[in-house]
N, C-alpha and C positions, 0 to 999 in steps of 0.2 A: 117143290119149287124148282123151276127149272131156270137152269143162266141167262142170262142176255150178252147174246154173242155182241153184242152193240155198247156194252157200256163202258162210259166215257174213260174210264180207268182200265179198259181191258177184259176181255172175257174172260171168267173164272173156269181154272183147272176143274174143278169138281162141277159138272155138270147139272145132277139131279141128287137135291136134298128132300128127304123127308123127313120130316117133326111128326115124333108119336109121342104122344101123351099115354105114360105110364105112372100110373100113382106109385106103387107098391116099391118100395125100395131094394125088395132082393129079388122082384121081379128084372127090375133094371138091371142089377148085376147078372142077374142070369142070360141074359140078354145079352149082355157086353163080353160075358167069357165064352159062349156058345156062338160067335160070332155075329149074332141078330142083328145086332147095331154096332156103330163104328164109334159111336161115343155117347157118355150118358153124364145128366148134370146133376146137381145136387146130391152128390155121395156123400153118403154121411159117416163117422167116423170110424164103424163098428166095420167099415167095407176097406177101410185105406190100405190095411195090410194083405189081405187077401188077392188085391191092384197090384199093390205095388211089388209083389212075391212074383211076378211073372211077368218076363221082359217082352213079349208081345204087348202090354200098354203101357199107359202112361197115367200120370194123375199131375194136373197144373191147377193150382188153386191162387184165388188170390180176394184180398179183404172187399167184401163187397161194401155199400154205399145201404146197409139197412141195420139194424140192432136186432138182436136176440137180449129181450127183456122178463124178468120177473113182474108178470103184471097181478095187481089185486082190484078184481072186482069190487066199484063200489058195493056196500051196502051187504057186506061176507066176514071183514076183519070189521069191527067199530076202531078200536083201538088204531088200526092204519088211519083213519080219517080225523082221531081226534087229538094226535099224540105226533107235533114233527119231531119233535125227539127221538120217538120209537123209529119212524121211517129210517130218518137219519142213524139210529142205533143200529139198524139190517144195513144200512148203505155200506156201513165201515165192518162188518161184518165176514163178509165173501170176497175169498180168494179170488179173484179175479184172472191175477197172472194164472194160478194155477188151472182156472178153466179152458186160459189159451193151450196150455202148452199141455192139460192130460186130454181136456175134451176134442177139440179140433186139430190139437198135434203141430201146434204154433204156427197154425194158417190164419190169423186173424188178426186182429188187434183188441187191448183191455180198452172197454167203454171210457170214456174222459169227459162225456158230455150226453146230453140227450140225440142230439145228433151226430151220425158215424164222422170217422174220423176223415173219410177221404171225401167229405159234401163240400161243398162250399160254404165259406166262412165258419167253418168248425173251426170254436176254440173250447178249449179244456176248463172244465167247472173245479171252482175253490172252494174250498178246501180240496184236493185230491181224495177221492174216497177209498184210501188203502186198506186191505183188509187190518184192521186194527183192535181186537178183541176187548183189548182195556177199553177202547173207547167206547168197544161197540156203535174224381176227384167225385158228387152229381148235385142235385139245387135241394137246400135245404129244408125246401117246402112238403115234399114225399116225405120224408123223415118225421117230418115235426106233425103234419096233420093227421098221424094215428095217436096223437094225446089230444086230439081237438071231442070237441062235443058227438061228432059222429060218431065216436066207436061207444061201446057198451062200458068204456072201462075209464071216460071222464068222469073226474069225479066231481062237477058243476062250478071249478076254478073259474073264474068270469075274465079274471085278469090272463091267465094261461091264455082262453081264445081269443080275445083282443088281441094279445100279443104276434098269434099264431096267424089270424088275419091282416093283419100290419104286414107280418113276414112277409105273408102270398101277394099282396096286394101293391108294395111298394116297388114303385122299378130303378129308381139312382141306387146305383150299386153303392156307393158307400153311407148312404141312409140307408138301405137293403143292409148291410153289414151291420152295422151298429144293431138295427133292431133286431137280428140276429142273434148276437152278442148278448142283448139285454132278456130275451126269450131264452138262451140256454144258460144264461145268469138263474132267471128268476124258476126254472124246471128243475134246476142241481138245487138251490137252494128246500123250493119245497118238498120233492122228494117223493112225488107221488106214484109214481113205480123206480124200480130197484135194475138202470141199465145195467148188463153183464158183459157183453164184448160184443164186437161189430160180427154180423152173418159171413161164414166164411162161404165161398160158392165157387166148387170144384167140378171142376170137370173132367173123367176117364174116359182114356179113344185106346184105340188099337193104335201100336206104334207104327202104323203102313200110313197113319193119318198126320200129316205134320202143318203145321203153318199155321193153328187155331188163333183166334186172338180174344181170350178170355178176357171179360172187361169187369169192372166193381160195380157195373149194374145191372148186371145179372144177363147180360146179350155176350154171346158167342157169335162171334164176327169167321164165317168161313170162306167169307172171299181172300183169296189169298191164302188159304192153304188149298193142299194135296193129296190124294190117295193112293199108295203105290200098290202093286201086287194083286 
């Protein structure tokens, strides 16, 4: 991609970007220490230290606007499908805090609802699902339409899709809100996958690279930064 010396906010410092699409994760970091690339996204946790041990980069991470869920294929557990009890008994089961802060190194936030925490009109489902052994910002419609009939892992809820269609469909924001509300009511309550905490979505540059603006929906914003050296 190259700048546009013409745009309305001024032309950007960094002239010529290119996006390569690397799957392999330690392909990336190879990448990134060997000087190949000036910054790489989606570092996963097993790389943070490795980053973060040498002051030539950087790692800026921030809660993105998706979940990292326990999902159960319909028609695999019986027992998931016929037992809310049992769901609800895994719900209060898992450490939560404890996956922020060993797995992503407290770059994230613990689930509170079906929808992440920085969407819009995210509110937090009741009961709180703490791990409890005895007992056993972006638009909320991304979020919510991978529990709709499209994916492989609806379990044929009728009320869930209605709901989820209402969502998508209604535009008065605070009827948008309510039925919001009453969708991540009625997903906490049944229980049909097991949220674990919001996707965290990091980004490591070489420190010559400054001004990035890492956003919670997964776009790295490089206008406005810098490459020195």
């Amino acid at each position: 991609m190259e700048a546009n010396a013409d745009y309305w906010q001024g032309a950007s410092s960094i002239q010529t970007l290119i996006w390569e699409f690397i799957q392999d994760p330690d392909t990336r970091l190879s990448a990134l220490l060997a000087g190949q690339a000036d910054a790489i996204d989606r570092v996963p946790p097993q790389h943070l230290d490795i980053i973060s041990a040498d002051p030539n980069f950087v790692v800026t991470s921030t809660t993105g606007i998706e979940s990292v869920n326990l999902w159960i294929r319909p028609g695999r557990f019986p027992i998931w499908e016929e037992s809310l009890a049992f769901r609800q008994a895994v719900m209060r089961s898992i450490d939560r805090d404890g996956l922020v802060a060993g797995l992503v190194r407290g770059q994230s936030a613990v689930a509170t609802s079906f929808l992440p925490t920085n969407t819009l009109f995210h509110s937090a489902g009741e009961p709180a699902y703490t791990r409890d052994v005895e007992a056993a910002t972006g638009d909320p419609f991304s979020a919510a339409y991978v529990y709709s009939s499209t994916f492989v892992w609806y379990f044929g809820d009728e009320r869930l899709q209605e709901l989820i269609d209402q969502t998508a469909t209604t535009v008065e924001p605070a009827a948008r809100e309510q039925l919001a509300a009453e969708l991540q009511a009625y997903m906490w309550e049944q229980a049909w996958h097991v949220p674990l905490y919001n996707s965290d979505f990091t980004i490591a540059h070489s420190a010559s690279l400054q001004g990035l603006d890492v956003r919670p929906n997964f776009y790295t914003q490089f206008y406005g930064a810098s490459l020195s050296g």
